[in-house]
C-alpha positions in Angstrom: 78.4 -14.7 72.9 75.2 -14.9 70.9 72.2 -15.9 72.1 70.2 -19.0 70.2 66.6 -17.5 69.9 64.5 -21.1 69.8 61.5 -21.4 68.2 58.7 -22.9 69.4 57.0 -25.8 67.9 53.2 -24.5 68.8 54.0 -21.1 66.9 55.4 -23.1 64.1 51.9 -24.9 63.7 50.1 -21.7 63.8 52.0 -20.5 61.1 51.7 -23.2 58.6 48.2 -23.4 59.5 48.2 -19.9 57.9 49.9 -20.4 55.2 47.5 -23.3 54.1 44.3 -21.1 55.1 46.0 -18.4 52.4 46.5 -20.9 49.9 43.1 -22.3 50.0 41.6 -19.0 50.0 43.8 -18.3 47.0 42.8 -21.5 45.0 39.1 -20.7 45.6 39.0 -16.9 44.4 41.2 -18.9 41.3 38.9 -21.7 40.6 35.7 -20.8 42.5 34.5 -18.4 39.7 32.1 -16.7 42.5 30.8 -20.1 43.7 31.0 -22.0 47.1 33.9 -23.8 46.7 31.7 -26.7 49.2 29.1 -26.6 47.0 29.3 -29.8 44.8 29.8 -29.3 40.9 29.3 -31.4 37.7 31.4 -31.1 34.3 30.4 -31.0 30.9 32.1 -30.2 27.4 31.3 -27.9 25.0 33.7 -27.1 21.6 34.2 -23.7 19.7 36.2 -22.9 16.2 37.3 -19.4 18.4 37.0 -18.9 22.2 38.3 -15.0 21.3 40.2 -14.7 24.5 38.5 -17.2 27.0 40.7 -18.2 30.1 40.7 -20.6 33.1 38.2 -19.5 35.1 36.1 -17.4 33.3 32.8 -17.5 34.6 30.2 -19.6 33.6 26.7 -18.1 33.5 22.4 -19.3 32.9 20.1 -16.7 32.6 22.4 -13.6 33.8 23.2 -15.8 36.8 26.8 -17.3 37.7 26.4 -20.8 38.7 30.2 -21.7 37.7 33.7 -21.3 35.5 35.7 -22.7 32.9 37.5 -25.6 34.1 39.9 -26.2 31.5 40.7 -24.5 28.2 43.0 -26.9 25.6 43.5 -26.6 21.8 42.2 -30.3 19.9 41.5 -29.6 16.4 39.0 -31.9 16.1 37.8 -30.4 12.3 36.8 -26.9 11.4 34.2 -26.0 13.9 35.9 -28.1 17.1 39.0 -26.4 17.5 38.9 -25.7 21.1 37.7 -28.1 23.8 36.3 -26.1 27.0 35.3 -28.2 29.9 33.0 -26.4 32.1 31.9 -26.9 35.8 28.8 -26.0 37.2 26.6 -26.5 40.3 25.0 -29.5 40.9 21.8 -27.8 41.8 21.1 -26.5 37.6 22.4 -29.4 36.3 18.8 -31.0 36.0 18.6 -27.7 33.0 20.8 -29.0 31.0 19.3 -31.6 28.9 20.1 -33.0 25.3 18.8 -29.7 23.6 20.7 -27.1 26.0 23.0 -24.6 23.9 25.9 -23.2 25.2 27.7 -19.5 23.5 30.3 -17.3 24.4 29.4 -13.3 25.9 31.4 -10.8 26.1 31.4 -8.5 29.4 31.4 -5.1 28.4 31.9 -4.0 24.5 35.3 -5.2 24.8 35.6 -6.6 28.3 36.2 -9.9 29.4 34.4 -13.7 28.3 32.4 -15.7 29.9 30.2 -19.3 29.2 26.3 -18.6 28.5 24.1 -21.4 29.4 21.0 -22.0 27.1 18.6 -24.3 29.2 16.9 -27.0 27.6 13.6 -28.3 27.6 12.7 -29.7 30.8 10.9 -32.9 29.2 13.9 -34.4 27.7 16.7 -36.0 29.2 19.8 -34.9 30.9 23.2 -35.0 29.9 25.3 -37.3 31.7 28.5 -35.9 33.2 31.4 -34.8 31.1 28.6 -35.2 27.7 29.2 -32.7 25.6 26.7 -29.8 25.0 25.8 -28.4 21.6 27.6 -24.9 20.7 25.4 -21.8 19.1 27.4 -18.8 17.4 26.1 -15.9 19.0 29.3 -13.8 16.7 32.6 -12.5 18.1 33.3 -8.6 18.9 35.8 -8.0 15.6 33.1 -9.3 13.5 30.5 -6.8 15.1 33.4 -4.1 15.2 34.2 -4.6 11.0 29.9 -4.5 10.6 30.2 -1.4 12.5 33.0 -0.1 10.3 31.0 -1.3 7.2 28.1 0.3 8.3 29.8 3.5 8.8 31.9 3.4 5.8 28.7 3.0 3.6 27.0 5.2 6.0 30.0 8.2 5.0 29.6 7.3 1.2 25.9 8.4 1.6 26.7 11.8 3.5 29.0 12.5 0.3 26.9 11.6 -2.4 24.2 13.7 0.2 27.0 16.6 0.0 27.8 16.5 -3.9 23.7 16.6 -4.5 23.5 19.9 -2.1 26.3 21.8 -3.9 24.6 20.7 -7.2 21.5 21.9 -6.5 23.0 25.1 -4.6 24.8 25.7 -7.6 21.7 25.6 -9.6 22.8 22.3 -12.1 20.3 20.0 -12.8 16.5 19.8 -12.3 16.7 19.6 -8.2 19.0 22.9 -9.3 16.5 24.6 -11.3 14.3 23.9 -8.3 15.9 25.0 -5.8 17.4 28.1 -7.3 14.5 29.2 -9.8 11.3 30.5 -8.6 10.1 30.7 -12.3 8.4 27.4 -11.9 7.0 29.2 -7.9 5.4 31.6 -10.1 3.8 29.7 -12.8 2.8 27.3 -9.5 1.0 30.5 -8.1 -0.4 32.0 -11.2 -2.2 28.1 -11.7 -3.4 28.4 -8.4 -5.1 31.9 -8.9 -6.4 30.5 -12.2 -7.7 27.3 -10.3 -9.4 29.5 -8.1 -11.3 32.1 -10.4 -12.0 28.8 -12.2 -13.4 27.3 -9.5 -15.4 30.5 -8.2 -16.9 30.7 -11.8 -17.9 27.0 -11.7 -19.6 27.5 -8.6 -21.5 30.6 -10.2 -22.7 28.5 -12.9 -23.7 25.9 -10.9 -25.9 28.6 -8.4 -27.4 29.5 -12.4 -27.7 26.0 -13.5 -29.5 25.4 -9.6 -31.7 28.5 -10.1 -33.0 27.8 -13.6 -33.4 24.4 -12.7 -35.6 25.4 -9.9 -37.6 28.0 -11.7 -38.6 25.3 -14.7 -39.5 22.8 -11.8 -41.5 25.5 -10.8 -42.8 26.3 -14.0 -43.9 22.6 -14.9 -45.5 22.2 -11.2 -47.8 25.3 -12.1 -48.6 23.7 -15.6 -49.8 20.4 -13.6 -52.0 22.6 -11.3 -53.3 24.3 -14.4 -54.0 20.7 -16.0 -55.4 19.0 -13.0 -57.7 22.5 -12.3 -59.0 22.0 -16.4 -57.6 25.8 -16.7 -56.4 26.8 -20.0 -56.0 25.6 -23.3 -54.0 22.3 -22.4 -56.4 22.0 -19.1 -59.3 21.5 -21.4 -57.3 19.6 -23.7 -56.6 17.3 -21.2 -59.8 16.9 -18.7 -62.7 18.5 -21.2 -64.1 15.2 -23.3 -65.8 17.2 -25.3 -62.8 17.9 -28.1 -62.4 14.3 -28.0 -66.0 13.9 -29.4 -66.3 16.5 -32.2 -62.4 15.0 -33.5 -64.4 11.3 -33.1 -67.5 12.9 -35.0 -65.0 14.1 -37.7 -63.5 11.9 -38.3 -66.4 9.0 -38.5 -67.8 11.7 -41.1 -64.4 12.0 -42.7 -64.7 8.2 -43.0 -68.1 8.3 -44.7 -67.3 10.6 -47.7 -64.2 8.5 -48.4 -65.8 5.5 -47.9 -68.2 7.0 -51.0 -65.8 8.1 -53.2 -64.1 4.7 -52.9 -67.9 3.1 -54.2 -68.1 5.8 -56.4 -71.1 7.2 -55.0 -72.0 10.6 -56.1 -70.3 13.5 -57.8 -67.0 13.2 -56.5 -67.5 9.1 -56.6 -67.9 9.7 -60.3 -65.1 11.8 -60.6 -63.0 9.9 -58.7 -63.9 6.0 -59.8 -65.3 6.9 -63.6 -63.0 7.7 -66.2 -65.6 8.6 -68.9 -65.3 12.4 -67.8 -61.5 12.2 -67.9 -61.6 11.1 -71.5 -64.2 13.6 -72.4 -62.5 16.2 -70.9 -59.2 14.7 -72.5 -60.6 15.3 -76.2 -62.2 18.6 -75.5 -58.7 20.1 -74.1 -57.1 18.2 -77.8 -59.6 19.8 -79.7 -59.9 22.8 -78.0 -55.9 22.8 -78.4 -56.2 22.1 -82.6 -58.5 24.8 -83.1 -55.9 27.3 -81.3 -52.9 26.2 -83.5 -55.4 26.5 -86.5 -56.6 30.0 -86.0 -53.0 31.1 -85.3 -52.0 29.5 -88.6 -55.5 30.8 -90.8 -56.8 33.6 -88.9 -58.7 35.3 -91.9 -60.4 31.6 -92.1 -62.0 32.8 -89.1 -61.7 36.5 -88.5 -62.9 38.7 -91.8 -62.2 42.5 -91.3 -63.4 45.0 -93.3 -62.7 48.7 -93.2 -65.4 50.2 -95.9 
């Protein structure tokens, strides 16, 4: 005959005390998001065209700092940016931070990990949102967008290592001017031979300049020892320069000079005559015409004037 194993009512407490214990312990590792589940929250509303993956849950975070999760995640199609409505809870203790201007985004954990709520504080001055108000959404991008910029980047980052690649095997190949460059040292050559030219030229230049330096020097010198000569009334140009007495015998000279052409202009004495009176210059003009008759008539009639006799 079988026993009836009874069951006590106190144990039967115990046990559904259990039960509930694991049930709440559950719901807050669910819906806690890594807060107290006594501390007290406040809700607000934020929209997005894409959440990318965003679940129940998901933490909410300000600054790098949890302070609650993602309450509820539903699909409104409001228009083209407010697909999505996401109703946040946080704790009551930042809710004074989120005023009219606060921002919220969506992060990703991890390149491809899992997403989370960012909090953008507002300013401090201006109001706070009531609960349940809506906060304004910033596009911080989403991680297929950054992955096909990454691809892009790399795909035009590939097309440049080609073209790099084509330009080497060019030039190695010796085609075009970067060819001729790179495989011809004729144009090293004619480099060098300017460079040794450059440098004789230079060398010379500097000679002539050491010439130029050295004659200038030595006519310096020669002009400083003509001024000592000058100022020391040495010399032919010492005297000219310091001796008065040239200065008088030209002044003499020429006040003499002055005096006999001051006479022949008045026609005072021989060479007044001669120069102002024009009675000798006719006289002298017939005597040459007569003078000048009598020739051409003695060459004409010379027996007129010439008799010869030999007995």
């Amino acid at each position: 005959m079988k026993r009836t194993v009874g069951i006590k009512w106190g144990s039967l407490t115990v046990g559904v005390v259990l039960m509930v214990a694991i049930a709440v312990a559950l719901w807050a590792s669910l819906s806690g998001g890594g807060t107290s589940i006594f501390e007290r929250k406040e809700q607000f509303v934020c929209y997005f065209k894409n959440v990318s993956g965003l679940v129940l849950g998901s933490p909410v975070w300000m600054s790098g700092v949890e302070v609650g999760n993602v309450r509820s995640v539903s699909f409104v199609n409001l228009d083209s940016l407010r697909q999505v409505k996401v109703v946040c809870r946080v704790k009551k203790s930042v809710w004074p931070m989120l005023t009219e201007d606060a921002e919220v985004m969506l992060g990703t954990i991890g390149l491809v990990g899992d997403k989370y709520v960012e909090i953008i504080p507002g300013t401090k001055e201006k109001p706070v949102i009531k609960k349940m108000g809506v906060i304004a959404t910033r596009d911080a991008g989403d991680a297929m967008a950054m992955f096909k910029a990454g691809e892009e980047a790399i795909g035009e980052a590939r097309l440049v290592v080609d073209n790099l690649d084509a330009l080497l095997a060019r030039m190695n190949r010796g085609e075009g001017t970067l060819g001729q460059l790179a495989t011809d040292d004729q144009l090293y050559r004619n480099l060098t031979e300017l460079a040794t030219r450059l440098t004789r030229l230079t060398a010379d230049l500097q000679q002539n300049q050491e010439r130029i330096v050295s004659s200038l020097e030595k006519t310096a010198a020669s002009v400083e020892h003509l001024s000592d000569q000058v100022n020391s009334n040495t010399g032919t140009i010492g005297k000219l320069v310091n001796d008065p007495q040239l200065y008088d015998n030209l002044s003499a000279t020429a006040a003499r000079l002055d005096s006999i052409l001051y006479k022949l202009n008045t026609a005072e004495g021989s060479l007044g005559l001669l120069v102002s009176d024009t009675a000798l210059y006719v006289e002298m003009t017939n005597l040459l015409a007569r003078i000048n008759n009598l020739v051409t008539d003695i060459e004409k009639n010379p027996r007129k004037y010439f008799k010869f006799s030999i007995f």
